[in-house]
C-alpha positions in Angstrom: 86.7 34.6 120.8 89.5 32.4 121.0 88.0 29.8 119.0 87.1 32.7 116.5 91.2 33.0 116.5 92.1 29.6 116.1 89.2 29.5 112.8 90.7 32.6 111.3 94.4 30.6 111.3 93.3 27.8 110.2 91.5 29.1 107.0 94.8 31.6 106.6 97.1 28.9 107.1 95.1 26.5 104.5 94.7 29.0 102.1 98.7 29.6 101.7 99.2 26.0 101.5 96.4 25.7 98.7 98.5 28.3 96.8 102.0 27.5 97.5 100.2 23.6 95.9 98.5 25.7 92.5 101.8 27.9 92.4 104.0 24.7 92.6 101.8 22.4 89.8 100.9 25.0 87.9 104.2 26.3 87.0 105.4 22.7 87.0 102.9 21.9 84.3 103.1 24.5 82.2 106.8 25.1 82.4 106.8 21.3 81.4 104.5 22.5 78.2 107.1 25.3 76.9 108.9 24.8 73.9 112.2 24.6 74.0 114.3 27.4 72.3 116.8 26.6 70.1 119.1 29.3 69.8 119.1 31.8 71.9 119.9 35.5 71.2 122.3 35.6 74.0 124.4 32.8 76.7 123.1 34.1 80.4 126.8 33.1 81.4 128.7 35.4 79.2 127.0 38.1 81.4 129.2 39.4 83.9 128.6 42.2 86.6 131.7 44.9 86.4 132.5 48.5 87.9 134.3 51.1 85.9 137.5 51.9 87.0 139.1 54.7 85.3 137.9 56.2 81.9 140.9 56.1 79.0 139.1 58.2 76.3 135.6 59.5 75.4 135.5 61.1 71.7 133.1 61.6 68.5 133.8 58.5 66.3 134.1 60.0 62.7 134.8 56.7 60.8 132.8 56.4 57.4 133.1 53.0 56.8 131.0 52.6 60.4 127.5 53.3 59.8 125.5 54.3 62.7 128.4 55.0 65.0 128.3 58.0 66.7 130.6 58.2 69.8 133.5 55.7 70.9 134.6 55.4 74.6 137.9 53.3 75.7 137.4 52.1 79.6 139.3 49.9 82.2 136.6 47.9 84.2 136.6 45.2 86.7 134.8 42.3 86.9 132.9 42.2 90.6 132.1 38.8 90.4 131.9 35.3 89.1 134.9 33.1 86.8 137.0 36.5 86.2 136.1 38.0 89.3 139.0 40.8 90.1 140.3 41.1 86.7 140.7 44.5 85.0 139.8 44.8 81.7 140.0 47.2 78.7 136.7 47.9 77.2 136.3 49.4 73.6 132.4 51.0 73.3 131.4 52.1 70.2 127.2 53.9 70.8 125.1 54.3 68.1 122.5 57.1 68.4 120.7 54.9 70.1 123.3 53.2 72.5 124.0 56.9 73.2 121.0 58.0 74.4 120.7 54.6 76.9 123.9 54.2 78.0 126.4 57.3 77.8 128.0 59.2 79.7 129.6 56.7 81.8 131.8 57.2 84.6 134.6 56.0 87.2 132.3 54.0 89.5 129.6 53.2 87.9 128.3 49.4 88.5 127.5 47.9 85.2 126.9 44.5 83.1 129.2 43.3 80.3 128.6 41.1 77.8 131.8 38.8 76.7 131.9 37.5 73.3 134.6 35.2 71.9 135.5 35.2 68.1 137.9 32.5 68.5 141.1 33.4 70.3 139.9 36.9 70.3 137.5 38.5 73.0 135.2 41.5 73.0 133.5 42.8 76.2 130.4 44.9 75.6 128.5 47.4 77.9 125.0 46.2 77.6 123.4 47.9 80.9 123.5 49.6 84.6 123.6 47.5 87.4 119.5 48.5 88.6 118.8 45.5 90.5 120.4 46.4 93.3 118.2 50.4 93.5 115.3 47.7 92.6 115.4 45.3 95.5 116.2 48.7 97.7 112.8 50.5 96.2 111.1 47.4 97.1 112.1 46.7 100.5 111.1 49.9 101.4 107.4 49.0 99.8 107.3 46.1 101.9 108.5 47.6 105.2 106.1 50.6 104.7 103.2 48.2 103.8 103.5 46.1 106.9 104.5 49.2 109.4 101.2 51.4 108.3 99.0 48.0 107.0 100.1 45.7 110.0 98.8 42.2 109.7 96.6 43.2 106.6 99.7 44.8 105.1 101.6 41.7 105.8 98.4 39.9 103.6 98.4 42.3 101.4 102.6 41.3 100.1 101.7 37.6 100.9 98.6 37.9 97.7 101.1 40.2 95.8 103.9 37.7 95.7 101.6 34.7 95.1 100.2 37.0 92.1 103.2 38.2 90.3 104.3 34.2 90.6 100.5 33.5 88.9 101.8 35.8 86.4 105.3 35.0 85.6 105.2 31.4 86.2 102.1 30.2 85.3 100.9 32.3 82.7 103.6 33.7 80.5 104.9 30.0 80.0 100.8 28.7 79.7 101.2 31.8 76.6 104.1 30.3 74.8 102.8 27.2 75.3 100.0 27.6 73.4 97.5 26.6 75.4 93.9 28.3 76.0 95.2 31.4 77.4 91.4 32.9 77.6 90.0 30.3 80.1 93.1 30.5 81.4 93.8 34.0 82.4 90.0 34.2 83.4 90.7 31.2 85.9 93.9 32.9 87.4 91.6 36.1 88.4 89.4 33.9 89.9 92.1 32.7 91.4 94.4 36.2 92.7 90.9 37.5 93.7 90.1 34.6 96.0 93.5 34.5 97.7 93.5 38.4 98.1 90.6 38.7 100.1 90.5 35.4 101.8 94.2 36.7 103.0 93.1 39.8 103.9 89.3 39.5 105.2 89.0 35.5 105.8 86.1 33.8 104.9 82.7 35.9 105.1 80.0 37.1 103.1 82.3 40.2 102.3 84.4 38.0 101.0 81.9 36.6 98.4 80.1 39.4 97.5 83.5 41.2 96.9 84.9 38.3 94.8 81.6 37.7 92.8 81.6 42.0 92.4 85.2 41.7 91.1 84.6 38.5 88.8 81.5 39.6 87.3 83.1 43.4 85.9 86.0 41.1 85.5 83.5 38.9 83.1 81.9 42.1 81.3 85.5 43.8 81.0 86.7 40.6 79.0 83.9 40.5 77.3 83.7 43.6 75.3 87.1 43.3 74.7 87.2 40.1 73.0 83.8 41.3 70.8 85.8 44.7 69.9 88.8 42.9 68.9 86.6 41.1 66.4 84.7 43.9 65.5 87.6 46.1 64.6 89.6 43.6 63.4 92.3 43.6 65.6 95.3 41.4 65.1 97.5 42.2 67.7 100.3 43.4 65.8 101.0 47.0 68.3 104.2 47.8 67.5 107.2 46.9 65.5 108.7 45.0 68.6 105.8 42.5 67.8 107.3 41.6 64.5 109.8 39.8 66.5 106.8 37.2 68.1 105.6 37.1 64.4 108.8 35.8 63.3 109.3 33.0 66.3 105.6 31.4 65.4 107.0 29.0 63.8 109.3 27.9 67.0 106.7 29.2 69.3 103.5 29.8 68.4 101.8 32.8 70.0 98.5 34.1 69.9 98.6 37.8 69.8 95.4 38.6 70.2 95.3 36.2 72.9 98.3 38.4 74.2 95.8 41.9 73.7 92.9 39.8 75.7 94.8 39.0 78.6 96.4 42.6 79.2 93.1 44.4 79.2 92.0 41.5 82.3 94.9 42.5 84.0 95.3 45.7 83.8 91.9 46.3 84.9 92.0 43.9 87.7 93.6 45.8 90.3 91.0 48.7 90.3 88.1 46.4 89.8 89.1 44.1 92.8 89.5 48.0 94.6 85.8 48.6 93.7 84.4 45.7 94.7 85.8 45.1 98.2 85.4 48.9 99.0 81.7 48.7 98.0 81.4 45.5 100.3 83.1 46.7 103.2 81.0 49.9 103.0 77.9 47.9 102.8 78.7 45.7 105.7 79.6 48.6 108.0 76.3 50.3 107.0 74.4 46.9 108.1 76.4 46.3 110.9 75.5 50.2 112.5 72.0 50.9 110.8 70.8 47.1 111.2 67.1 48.2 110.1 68.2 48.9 107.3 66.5 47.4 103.8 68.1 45.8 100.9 66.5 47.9 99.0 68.6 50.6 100.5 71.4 48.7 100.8 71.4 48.3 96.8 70.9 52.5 96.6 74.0 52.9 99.1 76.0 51.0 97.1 75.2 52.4 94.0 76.1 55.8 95.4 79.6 54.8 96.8 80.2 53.3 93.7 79.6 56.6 91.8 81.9 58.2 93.9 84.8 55.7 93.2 84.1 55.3 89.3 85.2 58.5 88.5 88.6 58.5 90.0 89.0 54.6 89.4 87.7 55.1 85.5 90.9 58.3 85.5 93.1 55.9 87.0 92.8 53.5 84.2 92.2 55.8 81.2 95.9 57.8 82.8 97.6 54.8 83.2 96.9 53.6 79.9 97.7 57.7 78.4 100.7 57.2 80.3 102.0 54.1 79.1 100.8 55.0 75.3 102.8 58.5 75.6 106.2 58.3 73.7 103.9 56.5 70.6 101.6 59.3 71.0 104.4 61.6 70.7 106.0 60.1 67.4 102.7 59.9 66.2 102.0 63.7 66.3 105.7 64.9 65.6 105.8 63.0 62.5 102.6 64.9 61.5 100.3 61.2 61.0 97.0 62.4 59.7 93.8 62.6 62.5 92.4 59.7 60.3 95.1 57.6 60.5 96.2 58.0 64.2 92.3 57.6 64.8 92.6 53.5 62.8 96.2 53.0 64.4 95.9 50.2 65.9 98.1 51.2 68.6 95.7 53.6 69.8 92.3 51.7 69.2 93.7 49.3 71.6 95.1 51.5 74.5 91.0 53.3 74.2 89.5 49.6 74.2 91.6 48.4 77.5 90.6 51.8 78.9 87.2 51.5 78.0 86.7 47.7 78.3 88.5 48.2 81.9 86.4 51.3 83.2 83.2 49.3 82.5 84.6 46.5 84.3 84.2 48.9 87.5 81.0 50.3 86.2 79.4 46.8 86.0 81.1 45.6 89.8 79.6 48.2 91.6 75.8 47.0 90.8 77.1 43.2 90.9 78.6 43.5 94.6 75.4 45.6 96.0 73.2 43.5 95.1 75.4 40.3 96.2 76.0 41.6 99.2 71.9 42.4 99.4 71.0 39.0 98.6 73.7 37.2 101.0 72.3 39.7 103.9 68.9 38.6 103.2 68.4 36.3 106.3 70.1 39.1 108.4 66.8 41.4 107.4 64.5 39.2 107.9 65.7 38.7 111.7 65.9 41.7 112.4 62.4 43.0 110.6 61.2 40.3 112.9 63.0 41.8 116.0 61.5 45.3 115.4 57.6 43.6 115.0 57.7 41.7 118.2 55.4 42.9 120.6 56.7 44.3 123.8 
């Protein structure tokens, strides 16, 4: 047992240090690849964190000459931290419909960010945003206490594989994408990758393991798949919303493929409830073997199938909602601006929330079949013993 211990460690222990070494390089390289921007929009020091301190006036602004300008607010603020730390200011707000709608009211007390912009020997300070990290980091300490207290060591796993992913995300592929590089192997590669360390982290190396990681991979496969032949068959050029524009206009600086972009969101958004599938349907399995060990894989293929019908329909809602949710507010202009059922039908907007649904939901269908009948073939020895076991004559 204890050497059992001491193997289980070892493989956990070896398997952060491989990732901390992919995480490390891989951000180094690709990091190293990124273009450098020129000018930037904004100066990240002219951003200074501030809390209202008294409110001087809050009226309509009427002035003609203003386009746009719908409400003016005078405030006294103080700077909480950094080069002006302690000193009060006077802020001057002028909110567009917009600006209103994001920002106003505001109030005596509340934390916020200013922007400071210098035109010469004059000085404006702008209110750009609340202060939300702080609630953030709150919201997700909470996750992570909660996760370890109920999850215990596989809950402790389970943030250890969700850090190392997000990194995967932020540091390796979002600079890999504006570096221009082959974003499709790419982003295939780091789910290969976040599936692996997942259940490594949380179930070691077994034959759950693999047959839950080639399950996952495989719908992963099919997912991307169809989506890369629908975006050529309906043409798509990635263009979703008018906030793309803005990536149009920086290809020459940065070069971005948009339909790359398209590709890699419907991998993943549907990796999360295919990598749910697939290790569900293997765990399932292996408990079935491990208390019915007569059983064969012929019925070990049919009880996976069946569990897998049971978790397709909810995982399949869970995408399609997700993707409803996220798609709503367009939806909503869409239908208040009275856009003809043919066009809303072509938008391209909506084609692509139904393919990422679609592509994604398929990715579940195809893992269920993929990780029964791994996990049927990797338990094929196990049969045979114990077929042999049953035969032998008392």
């Amino acid at each position: 047992m204890r050497r059992k211990q001491v193997k289980t460690i070892a493989i956990y222990t070896l398997t952060i240090i491989i990732s901390l070494l992919i995480s490390y390089f891989g951000s180094l390289y690709y990091t190293s690849k990124m273009p450098a921007i020129e000018n930037p929009q904004y100066d990240s020091s002219q951003f200074h964190n501030a809390k209202i301190t008294s409110i001087i006036s809050d009226k309509p602004y009427n002035d003609e000459n203003d386009f746009g300008i719908v409400q003016e607010v005078i405030f006294k603020a103080t700077i909480s931290k950094g080069p002006y730390q302690h000193r009060e200011i006077t802020v001057r707000q002028q909110f567009t419909l917009q600006t209103l709608e994001e920002l106003h009211p505001i109030k005596a007390g509340d934390s916020i960010i200013l922007y400071r912009i210098d035109f010469g020997s004059n000085v404006e300070w702008v209110l750009v945003s609340y202060q939300r990290e702080s609630p953030l980091w709150l919201l997700s300490g909470i996750f992570v206490v909660l996760i370890i207290l109920f999850g215990r060591m596989k809950g402790f796993s389970s943030i250890i594989s969700l850090g190392f992913t997000i990194f995967a995300i932020f540091f390796i592929l979002i600079p890999a994408i504006l570096s221009n590089v082959n974003i499709y192997a790419l982003s295939l590669g780091i789910v290969l990758y976040v599936t692996l360390l997942t259940f490594i982290l949380l179930s070691g190396i077994s034959k759950k393991t693999i047959a839950a990681t080639v399950g996952c991979f495989g719908g992963i496969a099919v997912a991307a798949m169809i989506a890369y032949l629908w975006m050529e068959i309906m043409k798509m050029s990635g263009v979703l919303s008018d906030e793309y524009i803005y990536l149009i206009l920086l290809k020459d600086e940065i070069p971005i493929d948009l339909r790359g972009i398209m590709f890699i969101a419907v991998i993943i958004g549907a990796l999360g409830a295919v990598m749910d599938v697939s290790m569900s349907i293997a765990s399932a399995l292996e408990e079935i073997m491990i208390n019915s060990p007569t059983i064969t894989p012929k019925e070990v293929v049919k009880s996976g199938l069946n569990i897998g019908r049971d978790i397709m329909g909810t995982m399949s809602n869970t995408l399609i909602l997700a993707y409803i949710g996220s798609a709503l507010p367009f939806i909503l202009l869409l239908i208040i601006y009275a856009r003809p059922a043919t066009l809303l039908a072509n938008s391209e907007y909506i084609a692509s929330e139904i393919m990422q649904a679609v592509a994604g939901s398929l990715g579940i269908l195809f893992a269920m079949p993929i990780t029964a009948l791994t996990t049927a073939a990797l338990y094929k020895a196990s049969f045979k013993k114990s077929d042999s076991l049953t035969k032998t004559p008392n």
